[in-house]
N, C-alpha and C positions, 0 to 999 in steps of 0.2 A: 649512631647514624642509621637510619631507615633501611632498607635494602626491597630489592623488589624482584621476585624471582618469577622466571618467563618457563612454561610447557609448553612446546609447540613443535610439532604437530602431536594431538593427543593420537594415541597408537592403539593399534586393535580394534577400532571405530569405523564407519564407512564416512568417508568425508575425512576434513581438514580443519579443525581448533585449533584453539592455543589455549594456556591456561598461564595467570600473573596472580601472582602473592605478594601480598606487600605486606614488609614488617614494620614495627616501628624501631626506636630507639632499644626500646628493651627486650628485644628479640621476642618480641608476642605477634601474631597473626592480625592486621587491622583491617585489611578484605582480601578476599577472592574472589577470582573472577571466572568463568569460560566465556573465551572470544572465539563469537563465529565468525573469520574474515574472511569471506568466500560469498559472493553473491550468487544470489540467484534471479534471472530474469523472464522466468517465464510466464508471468502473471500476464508481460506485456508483449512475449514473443505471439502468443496466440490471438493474440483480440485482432480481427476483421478475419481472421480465420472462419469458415464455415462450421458450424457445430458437432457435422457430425465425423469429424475429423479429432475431435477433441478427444477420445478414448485411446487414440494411439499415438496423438501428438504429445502429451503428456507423463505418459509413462517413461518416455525420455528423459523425465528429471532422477532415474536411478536406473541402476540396472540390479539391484538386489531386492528391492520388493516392487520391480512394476506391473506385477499383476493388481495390486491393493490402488495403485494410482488409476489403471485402467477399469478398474470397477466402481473407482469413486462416481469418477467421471462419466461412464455408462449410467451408472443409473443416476445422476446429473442430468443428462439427455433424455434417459427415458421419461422423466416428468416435462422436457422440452416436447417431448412426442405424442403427449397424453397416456403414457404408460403407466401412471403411477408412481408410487414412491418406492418400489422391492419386491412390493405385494402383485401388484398388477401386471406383471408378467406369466407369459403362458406356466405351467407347472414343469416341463421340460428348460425352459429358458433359466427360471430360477435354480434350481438346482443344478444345473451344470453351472452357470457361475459358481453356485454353493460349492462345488467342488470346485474349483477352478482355486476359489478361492480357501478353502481349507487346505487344498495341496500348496500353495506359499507360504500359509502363516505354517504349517506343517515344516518343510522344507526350509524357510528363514530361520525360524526358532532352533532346529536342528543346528545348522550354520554357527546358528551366535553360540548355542551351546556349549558343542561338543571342538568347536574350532577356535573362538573363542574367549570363553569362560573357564573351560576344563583345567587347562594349563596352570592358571592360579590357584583351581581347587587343587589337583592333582599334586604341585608340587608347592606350594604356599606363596604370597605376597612378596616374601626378601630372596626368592629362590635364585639362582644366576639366570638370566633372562637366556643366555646359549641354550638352554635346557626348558627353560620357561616359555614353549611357543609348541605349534599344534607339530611340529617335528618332533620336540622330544615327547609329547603324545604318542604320534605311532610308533616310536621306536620302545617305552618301557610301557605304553600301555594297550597294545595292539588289537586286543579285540574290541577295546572302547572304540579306537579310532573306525574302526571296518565298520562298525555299528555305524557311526556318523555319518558317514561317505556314503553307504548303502541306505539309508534313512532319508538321505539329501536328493539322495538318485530317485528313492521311489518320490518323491513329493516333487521335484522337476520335473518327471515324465506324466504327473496326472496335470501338472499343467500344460507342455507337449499336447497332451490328446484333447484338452478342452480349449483350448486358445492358438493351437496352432505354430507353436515357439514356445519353446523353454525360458528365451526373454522376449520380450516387446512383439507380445503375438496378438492377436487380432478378433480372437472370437465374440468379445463381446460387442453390441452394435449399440444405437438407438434404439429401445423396444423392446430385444430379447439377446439372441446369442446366431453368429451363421452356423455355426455344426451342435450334432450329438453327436452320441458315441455306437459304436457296432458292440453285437456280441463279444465279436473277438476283445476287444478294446476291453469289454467288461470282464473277460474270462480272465485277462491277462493279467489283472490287477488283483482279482479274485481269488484265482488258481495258478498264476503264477507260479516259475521255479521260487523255490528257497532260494534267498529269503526276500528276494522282490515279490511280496503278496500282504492282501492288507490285517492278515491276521500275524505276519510276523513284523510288523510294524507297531502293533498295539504290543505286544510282549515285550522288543525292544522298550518300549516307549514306559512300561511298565518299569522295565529293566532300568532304566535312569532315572527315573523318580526314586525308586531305592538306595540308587547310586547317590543321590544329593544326599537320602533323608539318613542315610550311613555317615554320609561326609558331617553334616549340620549335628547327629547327635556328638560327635566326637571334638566340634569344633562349635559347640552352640553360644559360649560367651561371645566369642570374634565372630561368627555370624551376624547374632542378634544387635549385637553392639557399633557394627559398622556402618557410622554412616544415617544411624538411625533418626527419624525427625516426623512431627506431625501432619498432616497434609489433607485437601480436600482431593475426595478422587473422583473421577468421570471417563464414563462408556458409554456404549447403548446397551442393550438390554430387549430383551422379545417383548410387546407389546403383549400385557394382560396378564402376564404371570410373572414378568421379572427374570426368566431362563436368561442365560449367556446367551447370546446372537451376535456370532462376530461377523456377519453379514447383514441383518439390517434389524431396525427396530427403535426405539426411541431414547431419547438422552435423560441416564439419570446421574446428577454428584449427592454423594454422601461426605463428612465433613469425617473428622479422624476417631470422631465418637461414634460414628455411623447414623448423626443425624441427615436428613434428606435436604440438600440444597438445590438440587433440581434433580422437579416428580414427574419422570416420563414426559419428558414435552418432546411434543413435534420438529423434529431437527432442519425440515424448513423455516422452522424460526428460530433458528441458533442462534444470528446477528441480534436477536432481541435479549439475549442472556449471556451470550461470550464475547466480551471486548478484548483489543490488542494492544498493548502498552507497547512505543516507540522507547529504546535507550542508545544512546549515541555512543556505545562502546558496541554495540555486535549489528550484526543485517539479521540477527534472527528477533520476531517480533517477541513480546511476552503475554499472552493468552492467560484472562483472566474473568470469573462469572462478574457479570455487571452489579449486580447484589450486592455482594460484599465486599466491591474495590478490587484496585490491583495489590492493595498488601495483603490483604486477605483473602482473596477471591483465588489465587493462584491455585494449581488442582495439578494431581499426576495423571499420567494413563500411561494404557500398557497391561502386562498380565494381572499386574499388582492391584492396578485400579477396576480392573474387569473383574475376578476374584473377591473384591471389599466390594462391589456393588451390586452383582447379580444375588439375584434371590436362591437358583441352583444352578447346576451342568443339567442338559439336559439327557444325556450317556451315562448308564449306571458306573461302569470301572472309571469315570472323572470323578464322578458326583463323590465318589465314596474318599477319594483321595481331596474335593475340596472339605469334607465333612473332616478329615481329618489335619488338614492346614486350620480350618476355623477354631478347631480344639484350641491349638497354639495359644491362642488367644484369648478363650473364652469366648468367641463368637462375635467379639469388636474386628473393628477393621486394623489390616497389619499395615504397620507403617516402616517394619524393615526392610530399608533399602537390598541388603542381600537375599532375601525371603522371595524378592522378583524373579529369581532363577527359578523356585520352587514352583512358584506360580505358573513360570514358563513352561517346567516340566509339564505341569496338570493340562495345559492346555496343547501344550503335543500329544497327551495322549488321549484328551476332547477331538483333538482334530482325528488322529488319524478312527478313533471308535466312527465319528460322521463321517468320511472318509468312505470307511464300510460299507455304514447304510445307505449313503447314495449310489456305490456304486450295485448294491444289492435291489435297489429301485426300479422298474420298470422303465420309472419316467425319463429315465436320463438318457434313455435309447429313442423318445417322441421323436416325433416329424414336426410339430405343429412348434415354432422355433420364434416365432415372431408377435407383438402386440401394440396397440395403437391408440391413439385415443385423439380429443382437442389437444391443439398447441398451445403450448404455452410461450413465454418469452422469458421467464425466470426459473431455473432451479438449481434444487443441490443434492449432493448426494455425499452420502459418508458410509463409511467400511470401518470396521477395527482391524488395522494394520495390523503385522505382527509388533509393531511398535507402539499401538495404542490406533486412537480416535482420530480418524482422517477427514475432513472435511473439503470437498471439491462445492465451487457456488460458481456458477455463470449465468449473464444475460446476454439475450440475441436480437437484436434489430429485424428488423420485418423483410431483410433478405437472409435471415437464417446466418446470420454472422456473429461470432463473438464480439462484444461490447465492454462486458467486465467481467472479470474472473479473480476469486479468492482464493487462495489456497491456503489452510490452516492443515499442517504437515505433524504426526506424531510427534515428529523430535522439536518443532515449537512448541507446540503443546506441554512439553517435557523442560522446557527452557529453565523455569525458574527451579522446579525441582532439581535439576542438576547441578545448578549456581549454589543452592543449599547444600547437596552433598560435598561439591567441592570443597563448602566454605570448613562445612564441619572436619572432615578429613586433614585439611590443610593443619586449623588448628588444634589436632589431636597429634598429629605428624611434626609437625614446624614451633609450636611454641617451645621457645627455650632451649633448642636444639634449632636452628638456620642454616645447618649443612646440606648441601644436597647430596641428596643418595639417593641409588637406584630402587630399592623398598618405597624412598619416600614419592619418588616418582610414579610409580608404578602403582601403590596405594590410592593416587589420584584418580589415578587413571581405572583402578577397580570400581570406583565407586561413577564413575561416569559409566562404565560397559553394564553396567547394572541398567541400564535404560536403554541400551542395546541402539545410542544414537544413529540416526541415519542424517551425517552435518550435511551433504550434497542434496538431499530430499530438502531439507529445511532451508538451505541458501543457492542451490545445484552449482557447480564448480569442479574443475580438473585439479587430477594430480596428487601426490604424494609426494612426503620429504622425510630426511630423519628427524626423531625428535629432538630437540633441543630447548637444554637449559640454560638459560641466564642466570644472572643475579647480579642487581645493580646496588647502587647507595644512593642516597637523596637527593642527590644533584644529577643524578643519570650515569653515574661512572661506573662502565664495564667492572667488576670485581670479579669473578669469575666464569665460567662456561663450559657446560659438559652437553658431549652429544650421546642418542646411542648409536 
């Protein structure tokens, strides 16, 4: 008799899933699924809204990475402004975003980490979940955890001084940015007490990449093997050389051989190379290159696909730690789902080296704060979230009003690759054994936190609940049910 087992709400995630496995007769895995049941409606809260309202109205679809919604969206505007696409802002303007926006991806990555992720490194997959959570972190692993919290604190407060709020703050406009920073603001980040300064933040940040790459030697078959699957990947990338640019530059995918499926093209024409597959089991879309269809065309992003696509880092202590992830593999693109943590690590400690050097910058103390140009009536603008490749699109009527807006969100982006992890997990976990257990639960749910979902970003939606398992039989009858 078939059975059908329900996850829901998936746990240690921002947002609210559910996850359904269905068996057949002979106890084998015949799909999986993750259901986004959570809508989001903000595509249509904003339209007649004035545009340049759009930078702070929208950041309200999260409260964990809305500095990345707020920069989408700025510089969306600024091409509404004649600002350009990144580039055409004043050199103060740009770089204080740059930082604005490396202290989040800084800051989130730290979060999913070391709050997390740690827990299942730290204590394994089947561990007792009492123990298994960022408690039993700081109580048997206490200077990991202080490391975390102080890591999180400093990447909050550089956004504090650049935007005005720790969450849904205001600094970016139409054009450029309303503040810079003072000496003092730069000293303090600088020369900071121990260990709020930005030279103990690249040392931690050090400090945890060895932390993983300790963990991965000793545990590199279950690493390597979890979860693992082919995949097209896409970022952007710096215009002209290929450098990482988690702030602006052009859209390239490579395929899982590291052939090139989109070369640097202009991400105001994205709509002409990423379509959105409709399926009647979730509200999250599935985002796919128009090229190669939605069965093939489907792509990851995130650390893992910024890593497999950029050409270098452009900070020497990254560069040297991607040169040594590329090893791994002989210099192909990595398509271990757990290998994304590694990734994450490299670009904490990408972020916080930039970090640095902006705040070592002159320009980031300017006056001249503002830029302008023709209007337009169409743009877009995209960020690499810390959860990958963000895409904001809107048009404005000739009273400066919102008309139509797209939002293509990381964790859509992430949709189909996650539905793959699941599926593979489920049947590595579930065939042949259809008991539920907490490991097998929990196993699920590692290989989703691997992409470090943001479900409310992707549908925006209130609330939390415990998890809960089902398991029915083929007619629909209840058999059993566990909560945590």
């Amino acid at each position: 008799m078939g059975q059908k087992i329900t996850i829901e709400p998936v746990t240690r995630v921002e947002g609210h899933g559910k996850v359904t496995i269905h068996l057949d007769d002979q106890n084998q895995v015949t799909q999986s699924r993750l259901h986004i049941v959570e809508f989001r409606g903000f595509e249509r809260f904003i339209q007649e809204r004035p545009f340049w309202e759009v930078p702070v109205l929208v950041q309200r679809l999260c409260g964990i990475c809305p500095v990345s919604h707020h920069l989408a969206a700025a510089k969306a505007t600024d091409v509404l402004v004649g600002a350009g696409t990144g580039d055409g802002l004043t050199k103060t303007g740009e770089k204080m975003r740059r930082l604005m926006h490396y202290g989040q991806l800084f800051q989130s990555h730290v979060l999913h980490f070391f709050h997390l992720v740690s827990p299942d490194l730290l204590f394994g997959v089947d561990a007792d979940p009492a123990t298994r959570n960022v408690i039993g972190v700081a109580l048997q692993h206490k200077d990991l955890a202080v490391q975390g919290v102080m890591m999180r604190k400093f990447g909050q407060e550089i956004i504090e001084v650049t935007s005005g709020k720790k969450i849904h703050g205001t600094g970016a406009v139409p054009g450029g940015i309303n503040k810079s920073l003072s000496q003092e603001e730069v000293d303090r980040f600088l020369k900071g007490d121990d260990p709020l300064n930005a030279d103990k933040m690249i040392e931690w940040s050090l400090g945890a990449l060895e932390f993983f790459k300790d963990y991965h030697s000793k545990n590199a078959e279950m690493v390597d093997s979890f979860s693992a699957f082919p995949s097209n990947h896409l970022s952007l990338v710096r215009a002209g050389d290929g450098a990482m640019d988690l702030y602006h530059g052009v859209l390239r995918a490579v395929d899982h051989e590291g052939n090139r499926v989109l070369d640097d093209i202009d991400y105001q024409e994205y709509d002409q190379h990423i379509a959105e597959e409709v399926r009647n089991w979730s509200y999250m879309k599935f985002p796919y290159i128009r090229s190669l269809g939605p069965e093939n065309g489907w792509y990851r992003v995130g650390p893992l696909a910024r890593v497999n696509t950029c050409d270098f880092i452009p900070t020497p202590l990254a560069q040297k730690e991607l040169e040594e992830f590329r090893a791994y593999t002989n210099g192909k693109p990595n398509n271990y789902c757990m290998h994304t943590h590694w990734a994450r690590l490299i670009e904490i400690l990408h972020a916080a080296e930039v970090m640095k050097e902006l705040l070592e910058d002159p320009d980031i103390m300017g006056r001249d704060l503002m830029a302008g140009g023709e209007r337009r009536d169409e743009g877009v603008g995209l960020v690499e979230a810390p959860r990958g490749t963000l895409f904001h699109h809107y048009k404005i009527n000739e009273h400066d009003q919102i008309t139509m807006c797209n939002l293509i969100v990381s964790t859509t982006n992430n949709n189909e690759p996650m539905n793959q992890a699941v599926n593979i997990v489920a049947r590595a976990m579930m065939n042949n054994q259809p008991e539920i257990t907490e490991p097998m639960m929990n196993a699920v749910e590692v290989a989703i936190r691997a992409y470090d979902p943001c479900l409310s970003c992707a549908t925006h939606a209130l609330g939390q609940m415990p998890l809960e398992v089902t398991l029915y039989d083929a007619e629909g009858r209840e058999l059993d049910q566990k909560r945590k």
